[in-house]
N, C-alpha and C positions, 0 to 999 in steps of 0.2 A: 653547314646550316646552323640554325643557330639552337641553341636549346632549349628544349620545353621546361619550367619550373610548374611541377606538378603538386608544389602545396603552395601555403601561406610564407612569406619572408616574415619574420617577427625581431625589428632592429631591437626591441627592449628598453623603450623610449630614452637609448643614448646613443645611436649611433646616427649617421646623417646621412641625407640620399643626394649625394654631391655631383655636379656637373650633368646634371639626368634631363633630357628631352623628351618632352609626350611625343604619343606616334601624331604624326603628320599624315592626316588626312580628311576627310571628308565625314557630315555625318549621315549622307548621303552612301558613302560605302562601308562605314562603321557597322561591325557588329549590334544592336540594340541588347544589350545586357546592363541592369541597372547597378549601377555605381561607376560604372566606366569611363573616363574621363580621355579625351584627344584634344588637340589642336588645329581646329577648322580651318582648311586652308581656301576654303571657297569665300568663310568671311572673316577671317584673320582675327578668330578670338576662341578663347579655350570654350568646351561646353563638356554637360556633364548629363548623362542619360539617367533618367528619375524614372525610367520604369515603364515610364509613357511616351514621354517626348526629349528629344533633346536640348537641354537646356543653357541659355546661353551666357558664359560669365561676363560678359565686358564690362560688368558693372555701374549702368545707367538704369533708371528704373522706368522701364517700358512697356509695364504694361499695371494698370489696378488693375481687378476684379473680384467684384463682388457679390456672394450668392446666397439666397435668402433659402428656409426651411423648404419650401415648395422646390427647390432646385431651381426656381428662373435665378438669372447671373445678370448683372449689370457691368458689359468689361468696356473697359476704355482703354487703347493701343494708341492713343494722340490727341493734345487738347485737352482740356480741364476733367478735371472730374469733383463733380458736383453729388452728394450725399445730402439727403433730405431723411431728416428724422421728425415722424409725424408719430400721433398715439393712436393706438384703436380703443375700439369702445369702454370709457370709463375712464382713460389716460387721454391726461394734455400734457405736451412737453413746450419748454420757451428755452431760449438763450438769455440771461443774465449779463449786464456787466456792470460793475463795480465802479465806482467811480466816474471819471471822465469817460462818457461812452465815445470818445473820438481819437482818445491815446490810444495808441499803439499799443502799449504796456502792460493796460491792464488786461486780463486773461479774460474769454467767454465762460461761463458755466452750463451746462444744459441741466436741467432741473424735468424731473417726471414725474407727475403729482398722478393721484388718484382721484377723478373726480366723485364729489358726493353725489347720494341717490337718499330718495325720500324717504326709506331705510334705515339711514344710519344712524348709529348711536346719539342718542342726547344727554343733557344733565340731569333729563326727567324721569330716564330710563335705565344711568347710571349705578352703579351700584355694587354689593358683594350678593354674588349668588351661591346658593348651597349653605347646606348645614345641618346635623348629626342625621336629620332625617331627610333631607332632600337631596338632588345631586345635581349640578346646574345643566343648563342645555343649550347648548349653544350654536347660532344659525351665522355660516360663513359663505358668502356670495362666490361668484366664481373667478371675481379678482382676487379673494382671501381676503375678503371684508367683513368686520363682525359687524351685522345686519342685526341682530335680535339676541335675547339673552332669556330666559326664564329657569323655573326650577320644574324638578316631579319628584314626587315623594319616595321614598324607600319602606319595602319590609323592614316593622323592628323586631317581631314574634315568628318563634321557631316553636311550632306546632309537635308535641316527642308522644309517641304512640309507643303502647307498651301493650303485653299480654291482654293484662285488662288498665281501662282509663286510658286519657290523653288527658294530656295539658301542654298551652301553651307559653311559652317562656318570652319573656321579653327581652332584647339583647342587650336594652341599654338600662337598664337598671334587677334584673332577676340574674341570681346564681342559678346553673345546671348541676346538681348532685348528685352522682352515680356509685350507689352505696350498695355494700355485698351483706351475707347473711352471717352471722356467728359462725365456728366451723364447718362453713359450707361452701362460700362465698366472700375472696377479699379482695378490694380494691385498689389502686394505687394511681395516682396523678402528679406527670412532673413534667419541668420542661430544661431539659436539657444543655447544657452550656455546649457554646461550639466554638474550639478554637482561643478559649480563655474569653468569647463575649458570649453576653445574650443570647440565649438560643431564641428562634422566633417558631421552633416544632413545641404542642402541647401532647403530652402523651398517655393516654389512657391503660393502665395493665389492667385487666383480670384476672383472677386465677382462685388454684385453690390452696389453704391455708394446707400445713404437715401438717396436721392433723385430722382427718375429713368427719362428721358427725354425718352417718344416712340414715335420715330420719326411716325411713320404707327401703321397700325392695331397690335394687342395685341390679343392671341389666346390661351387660356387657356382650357388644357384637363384635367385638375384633381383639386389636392383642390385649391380655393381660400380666403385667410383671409384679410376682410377690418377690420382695426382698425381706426374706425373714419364715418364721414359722407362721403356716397357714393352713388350720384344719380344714377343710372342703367336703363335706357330707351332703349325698346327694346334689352333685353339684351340675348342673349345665352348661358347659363351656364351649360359647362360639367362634374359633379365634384360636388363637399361640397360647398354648400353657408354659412359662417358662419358671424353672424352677433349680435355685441353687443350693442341693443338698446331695446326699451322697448316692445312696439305691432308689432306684424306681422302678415303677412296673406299669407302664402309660398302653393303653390298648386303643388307637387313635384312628377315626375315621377322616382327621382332617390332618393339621400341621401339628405335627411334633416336633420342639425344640429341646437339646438335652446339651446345657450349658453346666459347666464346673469351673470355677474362679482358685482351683486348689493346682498349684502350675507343677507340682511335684507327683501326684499320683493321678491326675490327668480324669479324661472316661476312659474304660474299657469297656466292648462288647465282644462276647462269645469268647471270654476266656476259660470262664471254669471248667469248663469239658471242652474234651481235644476232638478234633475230628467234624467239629460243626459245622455244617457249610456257611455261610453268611452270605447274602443278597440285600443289596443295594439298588432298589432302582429295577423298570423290569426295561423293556427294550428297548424302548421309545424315550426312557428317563436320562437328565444329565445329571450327572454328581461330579460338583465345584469343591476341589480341596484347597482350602486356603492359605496352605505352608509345606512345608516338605512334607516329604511322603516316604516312608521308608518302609521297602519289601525284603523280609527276611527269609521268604524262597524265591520262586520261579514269578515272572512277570508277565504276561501271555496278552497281548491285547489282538482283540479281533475286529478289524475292522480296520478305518484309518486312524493315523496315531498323529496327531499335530503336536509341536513343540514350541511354544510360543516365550520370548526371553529368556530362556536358556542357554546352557552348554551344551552341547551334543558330544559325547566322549564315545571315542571308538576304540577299542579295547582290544580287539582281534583283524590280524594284518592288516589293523591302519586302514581301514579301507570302508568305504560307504559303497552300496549298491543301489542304484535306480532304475525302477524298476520304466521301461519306454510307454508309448502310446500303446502298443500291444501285448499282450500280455504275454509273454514266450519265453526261450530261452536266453534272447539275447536282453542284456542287460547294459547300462554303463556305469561304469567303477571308479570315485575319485578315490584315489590311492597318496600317504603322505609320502615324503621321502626320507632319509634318515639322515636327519639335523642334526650339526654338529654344535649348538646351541639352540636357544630359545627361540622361532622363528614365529613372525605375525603374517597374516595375508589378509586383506582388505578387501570387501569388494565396495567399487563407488557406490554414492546414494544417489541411482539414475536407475530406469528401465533401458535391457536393451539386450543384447547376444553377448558372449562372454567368447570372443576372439583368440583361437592359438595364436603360437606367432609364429607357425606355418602360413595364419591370412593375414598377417601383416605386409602391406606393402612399402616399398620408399616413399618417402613423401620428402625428401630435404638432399642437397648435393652440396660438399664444399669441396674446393680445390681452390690453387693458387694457378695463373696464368701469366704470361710476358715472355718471352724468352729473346727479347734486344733486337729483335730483327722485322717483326710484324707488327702493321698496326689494328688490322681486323684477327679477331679470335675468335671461332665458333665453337659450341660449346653444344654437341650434336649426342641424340640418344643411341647413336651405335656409332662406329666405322671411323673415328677419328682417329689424326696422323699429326705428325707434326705439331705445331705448336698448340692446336686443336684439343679440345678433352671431352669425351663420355659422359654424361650426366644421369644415363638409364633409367628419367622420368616418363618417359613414355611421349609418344607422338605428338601430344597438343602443346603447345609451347603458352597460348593464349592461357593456362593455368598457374604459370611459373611466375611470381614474386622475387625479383631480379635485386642483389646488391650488392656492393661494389666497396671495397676495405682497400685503404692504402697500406699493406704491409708495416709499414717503417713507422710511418705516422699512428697510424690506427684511423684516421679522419676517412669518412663517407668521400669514394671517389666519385666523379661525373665523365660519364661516356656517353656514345651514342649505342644503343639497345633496338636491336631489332628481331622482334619474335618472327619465324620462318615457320614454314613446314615442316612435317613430318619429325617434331621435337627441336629444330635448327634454333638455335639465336647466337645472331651474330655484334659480335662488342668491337666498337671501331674507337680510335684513342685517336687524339691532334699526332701522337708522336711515342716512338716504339717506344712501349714499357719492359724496364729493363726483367732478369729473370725473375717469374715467381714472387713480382714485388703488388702484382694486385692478389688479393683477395678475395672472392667468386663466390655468394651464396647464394641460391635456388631455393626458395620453400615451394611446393606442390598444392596450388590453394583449392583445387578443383573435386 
């Protein structure tokens, strides 16, 4: 029988499809699959299936048809075909010609004008519109005809409201000035270059000068940072006190900060006396260390202990304990083994079960088959004999990913493949292959 090609041919546009016959038949008993091309024997010319219908080459042209926005079609299958182009409302169309209107020679032009309406533009109405203060307005029909043209004026005054007073600025001849106070208040205005051109951002800074003058009282609700000496008498602080000096003695009903820039003798707390207990935090509190942490006794934590980008170093028989869903005596233990160098183990970056490979099943079978004398070779999941071989994929054959190596060559061999029961497939050759010269592999896709 003859054999199935179950992909794409790809000559590689150098190779030639020589002495080649379309099938012979009917489009009547043709499959309808679009691209498919035969050779009609009912009316003795190729056609070619577009999806819809089959279409015919003989190459005469038999048929116009034309169809307008609405979907009505004007088809014509024999006899003239006649085409009238008319304007709708506002358009007239004419034919043109040139010269001698009786030569043959000279071409027709068709021309489509738009006609006038009482509307349109004149030389009386002509003109430039807009200018610094107006902006033009412009009226276009629904051919996209300019019908009408006028202006409307524009705001030129930017009205600036302040604590106290307002004044309004006008755009095209007044400067806006935004001025700050002697050490209290400085200003700054630029505009930026972008890219080595012009910048088109203008940019306002305020701020305060290093030096600040407060005229009155000074009223701080949140942090305050002194860098330097700063006497504090009778002071109310609402907010972070932070402060870079050496001893303190801060008695704080809100946030306390105790910062040192000295990288050599650091903070210490509760060192001068031995034996002090120190508390951190009461039970409900998190405390974020933000660098190593080094314990010079016992390490005890109560509760759960997360380790998040770390190392996890196991010190004593190699061994990790996990504690189950129940809380009991049984446990599981991953334990290392004893390397005879440096070893790595990985695990993927996927969710899923971590597989022994006690549940690892086969999923793949090679062998080589032929032995000069057969031309069918089964290739069965138990009980083979003879030329025959064991595959031990299991019963469904419909899962097996079947292919075929010429030994000697290495090239993709072609047989006939037939997936059976109960794991069976049988491989049938034109003509007995000699021993062990094919090559057999089964991937398990299932």
């Amino acid at each position: 029988m003859a054999i199935p090609i179950l992909n794409h041919l790809d000559l590689r546009s150098v190779s030639e499809l020589q002495n080649a016959i379309l099938h012979k038949t009917t489009s009547g008993n043709a499959s309808n699959i679009e691209g498919k091309i035969i050779y009609d024997t009912g009316s003795n010319s190729p056609k070619v299936f577009d999806g819809s219908n089959w279409i015919d080459l003989g190459g005469d042209i038999r048929q116009v048809k034309v169809t307008d926005d609405g979907g009505v079609a004007y088809d014509v299958t024999a006899g003239n075909f006649d085409l009238v182009i008319s304007g709708d409302t506002g358009i007239t169309t004419a034919f043109v010609r040139s010269g001698d209107p009786l030569a043959l020679t000279q071409p027709y032009t068709l021309k489509i004008d738009l006609d006038n309406t009482s509307t349109d533009m004149t030389a009386t109405n002509s003109g430039v519109y807009g200018s610094a203060t107006a902006i033009p307005v412009i009226t276009v029909d629904r051919q996209g005809r300019l019908t009408n043209a006028t202006t409307a004026s524009v705001a030129t005054a930017l009205t600036v409201d302040a604590d106290t007073g307002a004044q309004d600025v006008d755009l095209l001849t007044d400067d806006l000035q935004i001025l700050g106070t002697a050490n209290e208040i400085e200003t700054a205005v630029t505009k930026p270059a972008v890219g080595g051109s012009p910048g088109t951002d203008v940019k306002v800074q305020i701020g305060l000068p290093n030096n600040v003058t407060i005229g009155n009282n000074l009223t701080v609700t949140t942090n305050l940072s002194v860098d330097g000496t700063s006497n504090l008498d009778d002071t109310d602080i609402d907010g972070t006190l932070v402060v870079d000096g050496t001893n303190i003695s801060l008695d704080s009903t809100s946030t306390l900060n105790i910062d040192n820039s000295n990288t050599t003798n650091g903070i210490t707390i509760g060192t001068a006396t031995a034996d002090v207990p120190i508390t951190i935090g009461n039970a409900s509190s998190e405390v974020t260390i933000g660098d190593n942490l080094t314990v010079e006794g016992n390490f005890t934590v109560k509760g759960t202990q997360t380790t998040l980008n770390e190392t996890v170093k196991v010190v004593e028989n190699n061994t990790i304990e996990f504690e189950g869903t129940t809380d009991d005596t049984n446990e599981i233990k991953l334990t290392g083994g004893d390397p005879t160098a440096a070893r790595v183990v990985s695990l993927p970056d996927a969710s899923g079960t971590i597989a022994l490979t006690t549940d690892i099943t086969a999923r793949q079978f090679s062998t080589t088959i032929g032995n000069n004398s057969a031309t069918t070779i089964n290739l069965l999941n138990s009980g083979a004999s003879g030329a025959d071989k064991n595959h031990g994929l299991g019963a469904d054959s419909t899962q097996f990913m079947i292919q075929l190596i010429e030994v000697d060559s290495g090239l993709t061999a072609m047989a006939d493949v037939v997936r059976g029961s109960s794991g069976a497939v049988a491989i049938t050759f034109a003509q007995k292959p000699d021993t062990d010269k094919i090559r057999v592999l089964i991937n398990k896709i299932g």
